[in-house]
Each structure stands twice: as C-alpha cells, then as structure tokens.
N, C-alpha and C positions, 0 to 999 in steps of 0.2 A: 504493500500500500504506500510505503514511503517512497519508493521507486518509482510508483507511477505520478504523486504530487509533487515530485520534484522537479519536474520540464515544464509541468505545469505553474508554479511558483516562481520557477526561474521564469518562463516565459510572460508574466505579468508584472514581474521585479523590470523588466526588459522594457515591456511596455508603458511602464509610470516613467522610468527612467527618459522616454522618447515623449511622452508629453509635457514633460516636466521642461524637458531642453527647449522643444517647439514651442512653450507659452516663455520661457522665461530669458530664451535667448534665438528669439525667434528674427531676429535680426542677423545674428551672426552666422544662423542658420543658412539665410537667405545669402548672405555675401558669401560663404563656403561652395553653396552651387552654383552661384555664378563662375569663383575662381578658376572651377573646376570643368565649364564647360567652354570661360577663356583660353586656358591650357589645349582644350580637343581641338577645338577652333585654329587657334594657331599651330601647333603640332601636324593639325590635319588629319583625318580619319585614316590612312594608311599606316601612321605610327604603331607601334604594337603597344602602347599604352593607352591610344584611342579609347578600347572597347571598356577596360575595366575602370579608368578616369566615367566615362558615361556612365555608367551604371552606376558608380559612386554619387552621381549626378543626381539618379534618378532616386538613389535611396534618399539622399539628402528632399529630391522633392517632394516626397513622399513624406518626411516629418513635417514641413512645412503646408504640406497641401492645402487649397481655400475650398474645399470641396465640404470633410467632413470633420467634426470634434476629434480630436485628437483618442480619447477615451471610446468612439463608437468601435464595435467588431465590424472586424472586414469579412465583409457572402464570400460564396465559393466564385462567384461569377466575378467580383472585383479583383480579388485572387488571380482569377484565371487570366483575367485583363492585363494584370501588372505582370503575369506571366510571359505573355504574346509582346505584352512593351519591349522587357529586357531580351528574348528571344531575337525579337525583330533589330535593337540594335547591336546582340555578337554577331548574327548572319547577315543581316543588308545593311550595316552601316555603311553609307555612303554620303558624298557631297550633298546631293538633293534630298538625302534624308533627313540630316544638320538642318539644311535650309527650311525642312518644312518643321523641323522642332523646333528651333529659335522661333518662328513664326507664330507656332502653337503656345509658346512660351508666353512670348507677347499679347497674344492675345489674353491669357490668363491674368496677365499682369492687368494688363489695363482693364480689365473687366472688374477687378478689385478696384482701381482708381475710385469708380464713381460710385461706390458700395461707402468711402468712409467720407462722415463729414469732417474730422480734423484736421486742420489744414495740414501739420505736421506728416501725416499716414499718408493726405495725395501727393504730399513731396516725395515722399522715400518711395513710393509705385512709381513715379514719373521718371527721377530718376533711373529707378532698373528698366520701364521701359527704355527711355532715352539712350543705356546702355545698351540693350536689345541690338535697337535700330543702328548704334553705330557698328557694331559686331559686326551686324549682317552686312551692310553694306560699304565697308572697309574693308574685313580681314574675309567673312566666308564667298561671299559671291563675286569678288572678283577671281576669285579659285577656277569658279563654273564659268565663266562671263564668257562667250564667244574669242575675248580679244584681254590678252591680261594688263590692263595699265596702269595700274598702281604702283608706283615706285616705289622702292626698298625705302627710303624715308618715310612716305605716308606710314608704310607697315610696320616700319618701327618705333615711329608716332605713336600708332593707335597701340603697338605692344605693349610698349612701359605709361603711355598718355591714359589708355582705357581705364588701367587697374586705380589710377585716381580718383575716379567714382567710388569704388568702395572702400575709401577711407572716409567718404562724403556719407557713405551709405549708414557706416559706424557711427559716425559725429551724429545724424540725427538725430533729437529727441523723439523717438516715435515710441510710440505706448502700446504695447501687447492688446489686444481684445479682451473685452470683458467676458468672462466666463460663460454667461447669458447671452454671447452677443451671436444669432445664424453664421457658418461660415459659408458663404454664398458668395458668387461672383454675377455681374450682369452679363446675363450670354449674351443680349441681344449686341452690346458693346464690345463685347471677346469675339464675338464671328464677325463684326462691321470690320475692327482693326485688322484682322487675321488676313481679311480677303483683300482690305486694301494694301494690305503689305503684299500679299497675290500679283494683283495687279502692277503694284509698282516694279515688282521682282519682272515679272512675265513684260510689260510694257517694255521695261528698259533692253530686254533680250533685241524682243522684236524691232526697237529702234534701230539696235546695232547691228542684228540683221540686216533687215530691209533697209536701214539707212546710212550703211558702212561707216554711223559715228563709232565715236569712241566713248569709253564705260560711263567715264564720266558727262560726256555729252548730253548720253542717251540716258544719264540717270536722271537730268537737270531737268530735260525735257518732260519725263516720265511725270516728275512731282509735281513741277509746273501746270501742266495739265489738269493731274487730278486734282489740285487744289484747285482750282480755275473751276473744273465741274462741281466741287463738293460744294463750293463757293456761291456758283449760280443755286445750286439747290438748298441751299442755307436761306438763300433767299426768297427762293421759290416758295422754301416750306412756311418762313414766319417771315414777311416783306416787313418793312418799318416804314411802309406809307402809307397806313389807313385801312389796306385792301384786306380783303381774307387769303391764307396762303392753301398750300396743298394740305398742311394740319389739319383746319377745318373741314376738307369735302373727307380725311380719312379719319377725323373723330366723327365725325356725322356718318360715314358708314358702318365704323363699328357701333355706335348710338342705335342706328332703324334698322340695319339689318332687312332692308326689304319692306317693312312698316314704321311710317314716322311716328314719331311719340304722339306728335301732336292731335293725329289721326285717332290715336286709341282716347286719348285725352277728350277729342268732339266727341266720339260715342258712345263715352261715358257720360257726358255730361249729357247727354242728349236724352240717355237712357233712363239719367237719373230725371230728367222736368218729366217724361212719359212716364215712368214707372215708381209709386211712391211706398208699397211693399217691401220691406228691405229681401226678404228670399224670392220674391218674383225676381225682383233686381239682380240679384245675384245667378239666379238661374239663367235670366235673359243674356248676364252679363260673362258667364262662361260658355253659353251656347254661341254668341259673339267670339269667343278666345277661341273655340277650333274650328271656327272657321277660316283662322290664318294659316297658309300653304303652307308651312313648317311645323305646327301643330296638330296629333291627331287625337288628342282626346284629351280631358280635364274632368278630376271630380275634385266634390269638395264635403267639406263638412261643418255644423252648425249645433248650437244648443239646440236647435227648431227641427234639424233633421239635416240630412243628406242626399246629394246624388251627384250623375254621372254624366258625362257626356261624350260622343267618339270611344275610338280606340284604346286601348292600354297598350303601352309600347313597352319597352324596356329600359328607356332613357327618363327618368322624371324627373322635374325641379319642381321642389316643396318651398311651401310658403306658410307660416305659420304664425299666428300672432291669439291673441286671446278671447277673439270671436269669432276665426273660423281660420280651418284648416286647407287649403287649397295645394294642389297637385295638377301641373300641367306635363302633358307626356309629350316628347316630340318625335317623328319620324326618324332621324337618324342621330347618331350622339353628339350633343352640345359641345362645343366650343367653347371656351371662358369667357367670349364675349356676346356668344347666344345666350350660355346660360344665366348670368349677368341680365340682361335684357327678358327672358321669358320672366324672372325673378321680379323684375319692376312691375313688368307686364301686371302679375298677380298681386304686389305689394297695392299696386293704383285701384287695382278692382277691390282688395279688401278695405284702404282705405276709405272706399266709395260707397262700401255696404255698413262699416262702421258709422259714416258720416249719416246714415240712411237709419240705423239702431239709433240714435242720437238725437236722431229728427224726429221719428216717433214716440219716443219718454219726453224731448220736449214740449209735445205735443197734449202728450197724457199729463204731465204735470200743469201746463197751461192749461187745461181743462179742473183739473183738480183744484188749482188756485182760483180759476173764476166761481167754482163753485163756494170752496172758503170764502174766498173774501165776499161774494154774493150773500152767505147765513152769514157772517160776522158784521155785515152791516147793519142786516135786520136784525140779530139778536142785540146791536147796541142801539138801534132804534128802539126797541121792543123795552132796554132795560132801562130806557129814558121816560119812556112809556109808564114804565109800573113806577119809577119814584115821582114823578106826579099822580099818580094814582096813591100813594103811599103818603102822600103831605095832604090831598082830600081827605083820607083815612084817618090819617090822625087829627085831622083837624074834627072831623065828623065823631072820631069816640071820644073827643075830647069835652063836648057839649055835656053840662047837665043834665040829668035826665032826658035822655034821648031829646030834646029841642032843640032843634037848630033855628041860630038865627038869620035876619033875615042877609047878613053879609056871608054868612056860608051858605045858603037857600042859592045866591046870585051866584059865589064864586061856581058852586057845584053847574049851575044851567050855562056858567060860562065855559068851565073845560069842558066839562064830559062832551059836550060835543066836537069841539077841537080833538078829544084825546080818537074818539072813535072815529075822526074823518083821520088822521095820523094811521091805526091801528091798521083803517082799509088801505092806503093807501102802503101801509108798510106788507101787507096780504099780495097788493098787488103787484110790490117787488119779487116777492115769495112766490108769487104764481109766474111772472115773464121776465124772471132774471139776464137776459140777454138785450130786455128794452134800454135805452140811454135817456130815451126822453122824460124831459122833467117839466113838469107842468107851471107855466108862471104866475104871478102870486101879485098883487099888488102889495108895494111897499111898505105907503101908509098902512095897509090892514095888517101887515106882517108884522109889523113896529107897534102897532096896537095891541095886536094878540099876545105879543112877545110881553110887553106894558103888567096886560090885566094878570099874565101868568104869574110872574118873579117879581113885579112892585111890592106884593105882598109878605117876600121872603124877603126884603131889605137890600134891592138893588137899585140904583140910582140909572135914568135913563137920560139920556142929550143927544139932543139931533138935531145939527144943521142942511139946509136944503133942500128939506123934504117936502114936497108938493104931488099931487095928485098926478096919478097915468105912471107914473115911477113902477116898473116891473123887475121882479127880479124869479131865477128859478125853485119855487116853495122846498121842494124837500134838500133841495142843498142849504137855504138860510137855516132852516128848521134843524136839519141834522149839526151844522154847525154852532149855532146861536145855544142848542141844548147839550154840545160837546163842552164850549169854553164856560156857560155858567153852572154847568155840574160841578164841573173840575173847582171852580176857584168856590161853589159852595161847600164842596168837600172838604178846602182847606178853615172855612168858618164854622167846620162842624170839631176839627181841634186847637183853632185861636179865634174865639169870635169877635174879636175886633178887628178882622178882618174887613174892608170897605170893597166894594163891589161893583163898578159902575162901566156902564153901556154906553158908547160912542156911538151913532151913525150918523155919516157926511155923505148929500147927494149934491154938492154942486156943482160937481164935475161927473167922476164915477163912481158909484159904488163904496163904501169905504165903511165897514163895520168892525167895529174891534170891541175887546171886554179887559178891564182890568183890575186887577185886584193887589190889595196892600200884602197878603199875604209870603212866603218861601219862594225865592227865585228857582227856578228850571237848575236841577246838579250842574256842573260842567262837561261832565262824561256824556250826561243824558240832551247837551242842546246842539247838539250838530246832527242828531237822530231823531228824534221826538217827533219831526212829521215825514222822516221820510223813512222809519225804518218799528214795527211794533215794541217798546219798552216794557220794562217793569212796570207792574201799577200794586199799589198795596189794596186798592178799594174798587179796580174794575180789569178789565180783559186786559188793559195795554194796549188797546187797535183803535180807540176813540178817535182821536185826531191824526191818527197816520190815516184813516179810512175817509175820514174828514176831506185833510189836502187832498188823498188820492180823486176823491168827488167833487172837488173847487179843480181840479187840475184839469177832469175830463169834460168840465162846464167851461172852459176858458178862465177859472178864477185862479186867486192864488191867498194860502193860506199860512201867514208867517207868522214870528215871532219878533214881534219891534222890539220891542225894549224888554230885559231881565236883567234888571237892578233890584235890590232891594227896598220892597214898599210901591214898587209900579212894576209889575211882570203883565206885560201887555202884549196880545193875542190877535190879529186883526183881518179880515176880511176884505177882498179887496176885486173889483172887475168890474167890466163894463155894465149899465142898467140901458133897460129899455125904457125910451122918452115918450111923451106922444108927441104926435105932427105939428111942426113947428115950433118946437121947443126950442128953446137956444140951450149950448152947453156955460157958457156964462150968465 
C-alpha cells in the first residue's frame, strides 16, 4: 500500500510544486521560455539541440498556460494533445513549423493583452508580443524568405539587442492573478492577430516573388498595406462623422435575427389594447411566438393553468420568473445570439402578461375602494344623522314630566324634517353609488337651516354677501358644514370654553369656513388630515379626508387656513351659482 501512495504523493508534491512557481514567479517563468525559444530560433532547427531546447519550451508553456488553473487535472484527451504537440516537434521540426508557433504564440499573447485591465499586465503582454514580432521577422523568416538579406549586423543586433527585452520583462511590476480570477484568453483577438501575422508573412513572400523586391522591401510594403486596409475598416466600422458604421447594421443583425424587436414590440402592444384577459393574452401571445420561421413550438405555464402550442423540439430556451413559466422550442440548435434573443422574445411576453395580472387587481381594488369609500361616506353621513337625533333626544327626556315646550314643540317640526329629507337622500346615495350628481340648494336657505340647527348649541354665525338666487351643491355644504362643526363641538365637549363660530362670504365666491378656540391640528397629523384617513379618538378618521375628497370632485377645495392656537380654522371654498345679471362685485 505504501508503494502504491508513493508516485502518487510524489506526483502531487510535483504538482503544488508547479503551481506554486506559475503563481509566484510566473514572470520568470515566462522570460525562461522565451530565452529558450530565442536560443532555437537563432541556433536554427537543424542544430541537434533544437528539439530538446523546444520541448523544454513547451514544458515551460505549459506551467504558464492562460488556458486553465494551475490546480485543474489534465483528461486523457488534453494529455493526448500535449502528446501529438511534442511528437510533432522531435519528427517535423522544421522552419515553417517555428514560423507557425511563434505565430500561435503570439497570438496567445495578445489574446491575454485585452483580458487585463492593469495597465502594468498590458505592458509586460505587449512587450512579449513586440518581442514575438521582432523574432519572426529579423532572425526566423528571413531563414525561409525567397532571397536572404539581412546582414550579419542586423542578426547580430537582434542577437544580443532582443534578449534586452527581458531584463524589461523582469523590471516590470506586474502582479500575478488573483486566485479567483478565469484564466481565459480573447480568441476572437488571438485568431485576428494570428492571421494577420498570416498575411503579413504570406504577402511579403508573394511581393518578392512576383515582384523581385527585396525582404525588406516586400516587408514594408506588406505592412503598409495592411495597415492602410485595417485603417479604412476602422473607419468603416465606427466613422467619427455622425454616420452609422458597419457596427450598427452587424449589432442590429445579431439584435432581429430575421425579426425586429420592434415588430414583436407593435404586436404586443396591439395584443395587449385587443385582449384585456391576462391568459387569453398570453395564449394569443405564444400562438403569435410560433409563428416565427425559427420557432416551432412554445408552452407555458401559470397559477390559472397551462398549455401548448406547435412542436417540441429538442433545442429549448426557458424563461422563468414568478408568474409564469414559458418555454420556447426552436427548429434547429441556438446560437448564443438566437438564444439570447428567443430569451427577450419571452422575457417581453411575460413582462406583458404581468403588466396584464396588474391591471386587473388594479382594477379589482378600484372597485373595492369605490365601494369603501361609497359606505364610509354614508355611514359618516348616517352618524351625523343620529347625533342630531341624539341632542333632540336628550333635549326631549330632559323635559319634566313628559311636557314639552313650546321651543322644543318648534325645534323638533324644524329638524325632523330636515333630518328625514338628509336620511332619503343619504338612501339614495346607498341605492346609485356611481351617480356624481348633486343637487343644488339655495344659499340663503342652507345658511338658514344651518342657523336654526347649531345656534342652539352655542355657535356664532357671520355672513357677508349673501343675497338671494346664490346656489351652491346641498349635500356637499351639508356633508361638510356637519364634518367641521362636529369636530370643533367635540373639542367643547372636553374644554367648554371652547368659542365656535361660522364665517360665510359670497361676494365674490363661495367662501365658508368654521373656527374654533379650541387644540390646534398635531404637527405629524396637518400635512395628512384631508388628504390621507387619520386617527380619530371619537369617530372613523375619514370625516374630512371624504369631505375634501367631495369639495374636490364638485370643483371645491377644502383646507386648513390657519392652526395656531385659539383660531384653528377650516374653510370652504368655490365657485357659486348667480342669477342672471348679477355682477361678481
């Protein structure tokens, strides 16, 4: 047993050892395989030290790798990779095989460039690219080049000039990767650079071919050029004069995909003024999803129920959120930028059915509130109703021997019937709670009525302006007139010195207010009190928020002028109706 854990121990002793070096001198790492394929480079593949320096090479790239964590196990298939690598260079090491791994190399490199954002880590990639490129095109490919013309100076320039770079490479301050951080490379940037180093290699042949320059001629030309194209299509892609470039028509391909957003966008919204059901909606609104050529079927599911539409494929993109489940299937297997897109597709329908669930609880709560606030009106009507009933009552047991006299005989023939036309007409809120209309009321007789009611409970009345044809709407004065002198008689029912008095001004509009000497409005309670129901110690809390809400929907308005102490004043306020020819002065 100890025989068999020990290749096994040794072999992880081995491997901490190798990620230990690659996280913590992972720099020196990298300049070791460079040196190392400076050396093959110059030497040249036919040296008999070639093969085994390269390989050294490759182990070295291999601690470094940007592919995977240091710590991952290697498959038998990556294995078998690195196998065919080192095979391929003891048997076919050759010049164009150099040329195409420096290539490959580069490309790697730079594909890390745009992966980090520290500015220090795109220096120390740049550099070893920069190194790359002068390799290749100083010491290896002028080896291959049709016509050899690099002079023994240049070559001995770049021999002892190159290895200068990696003293620059040591000096760097560049900082290892965070342990958390993916080791990834951008391909789509590692195959751009790879191929234009392609081109550039391949161009500069065919110059000197077909155009009997020389290396360096046909290299000049080579770059010139491609930069000159890359150049136009830099511009082509994002112009800086206003225009849209090629960016735009190939975001907007991968975007619609065959169908523009905007498309699915009108159908929805179209679907949604037709169809106000949120599961009709939704049914209509995936029997619409496979009807698009790239889709062949879609089901969905719901608290309400489920179903199906089209095919079931094998390919589906799921959409899920917390009031329904949707599942689109497509004909053949998605793309990342189909599947991305079928993903919207469904995010917009479920949004559109949600926005539809939303519509109808607003709906039902708008129902449910007219109905509240419809009985909260008439039960504070109602309980206005019975404390005038309740101040007759006590006035009436209050007589000697059942006599009444002849000032309670008058008051009683003067409410009771006031109280019973109030009672009908609060019935007939209770019976057509959806009516608005309010019936109008002459002033004078309102101010009268108002008079014979509360003169007797110690309210003071004052009225300027008032002249006959004066109208105003009865059950709103009435609802309000018996909202503000409850309340301030409430407060004279625990300090009766309490003073009490009635304002109405018609010389212009409208202008009723009540005041009383009593406790000012809290401070918590006066920025709410008519626009929001409060505490009340002695009634519902909805008196005067139901109030304004009633002066609101008549055109009036019902505030709070003044809350100081010893004047907390309440006031009523809107346009009246004149008769013909009246002046407003």
């Amino acid at each position: 047993m100890q025989a068999e854990t020990q290749p096994a121990a040794t072999s992880n002793r081995l491997a901490l050892f190798a990620l230990g070096v690659s996280q913590r001198y992972w720099r020196f790492v990298v300049v070791a395989m460079l040196v190392l394929l400076h050396v093959v480079a110059l030497r040249g593949v036919a040296d008999v030290w070639a093969r085994p320096l390269l390989l050294a090479h490759l182990g070295l790239l291999l601690i470094w790798q940007p592919f995977l964590r240091g710590e991952h196990q290697v498959s038998a298939t990556q294995v078998s990779l690195i196998g065919l690598g080192a095979a391929a260079v003891v048997l076919w090491l050759s010049p164009w095989l150099l040329v195409f791994w420096v290539c490959v190399l580069a490309g790697l490199v730079g594909g890390k460039v745009f992966m980090h954002q520290a500015p220090w880590q795109r220096r120390y990639y740049l550099l070893v690219v920069l190194y790359l490129i002068a390799l290749l095109a100083i010491v290896i490919l002028p080896d291959i080049a049709p016509s050899r013309e690099i002079s023994a100076e240049v070559r001995t320039a770049a021999e002892y000039g190159l290895p200068a770079l990696f003293v620059a490479l040591i000096l760097i301050p560049a900082e290892p990767d965070p342990p958390e951080a993916p080791q990834v490379i951008d391909f789509f940037y590692s195959i751009f650079l790879m191929l234009v180093l392609g081109v550039v290699i391949l161009g500069s042949f065919t110059f000197m071919t077909l155009g009997r320059m020389s290396y360096l001629e046909a290299l000049t030309y080579t770059v010139f050029l491609i930069s000159g194209t890359m150049f136009a299509i830099g511009l082509a892609w994002n112009p800086r004069t206003g225009f849209a470039g090629l960016n735009v028509f190939f975001s907007r391909y991968l975007f619609s995909i065959g169908l523009p957003l905007e498309k699915w966008l009108y159908f929805l919204a179209e679907l949604s003024q037709v169809e106000s059901r949120p599961e009709r909606f939704l049914a209509e609104g995936v029997s619409g999803l496979v009807r698009l050529p790239w889709v062949s079927g879609a089901k969905w599911g719901t608290a309400a129920g489920k179903g199906e539409h089209g095919r079931m494929t094998a390919f589906p993109v799921d959409f899920v959120n917390d009031e329904v489940a949707l599942t689109i299937y497509s004909m053949h297997k998605t793309s990342p930028a189909l599947h991305w897109h079928l993903h919207l597709l469904g995010q917009l329908l479920a949004e559109f059915y949600v926005a539809k669930l939303r519509e109808r609880k607003l709906q039902e709560q708008s129902y449910v509130q007219a109905v509240h606030e419809t009985g909260a009106r008439v039960t504070h009507d109602v309980k206005n109703l019975l404390q005038s009933l309740n101040v007759i009552v006590s006035m009436a047991t209050s007589s000697p021997g059942r006599e009444y006299s002849a000032e309670l005989r008058a008051l009683i023939n003067r409410q009771l019937p006031v109280i019973a036309q109030r009672l009908s007409a609060t019935l007939d809120k209770l019976q057509r709670p959806q009516s608005q209309s309010d019936e109008a009321t002459s002033v004078q007789d309102w101010w009268e009525r108002l008079q014979r009611e509360y003169s007797p409970r110690g309210v003071e009345f004052e009225a300027n302006g008032l002249r006959p044809g004066l109208e105003i709407p009865r059950s709103l004065a009435d609802s309000v007139a018996d909202n503000l002198l409850q309340n301030a008689l409430g407060k004279r029912q625990t300090d009766p010195s309490v003073e009490i008095r009635c304002t109405l001004s018609c010389e212009r509009d409208f202008h009723f207010s009540v005041c009383d000497s009593g406790a000012v409005v809290p401070a918590e309670m006066e920025g709410s009190i008519l626009r929001a129901p409060v505490r009340s110690r002695s009634g519902l809390g909805i008196g005067l928020y139901q109030a304004a809400r009633q002066a609101e929907s008549c055109g009036y308005m019902l505030e709070l002028e003044s809350n100081v102490q010893g004047q907390v004043r309440f006031a009523l306020s809107g346009p009246v109706a004149r008769p013909e020819g009246a002046s407003r002065d």
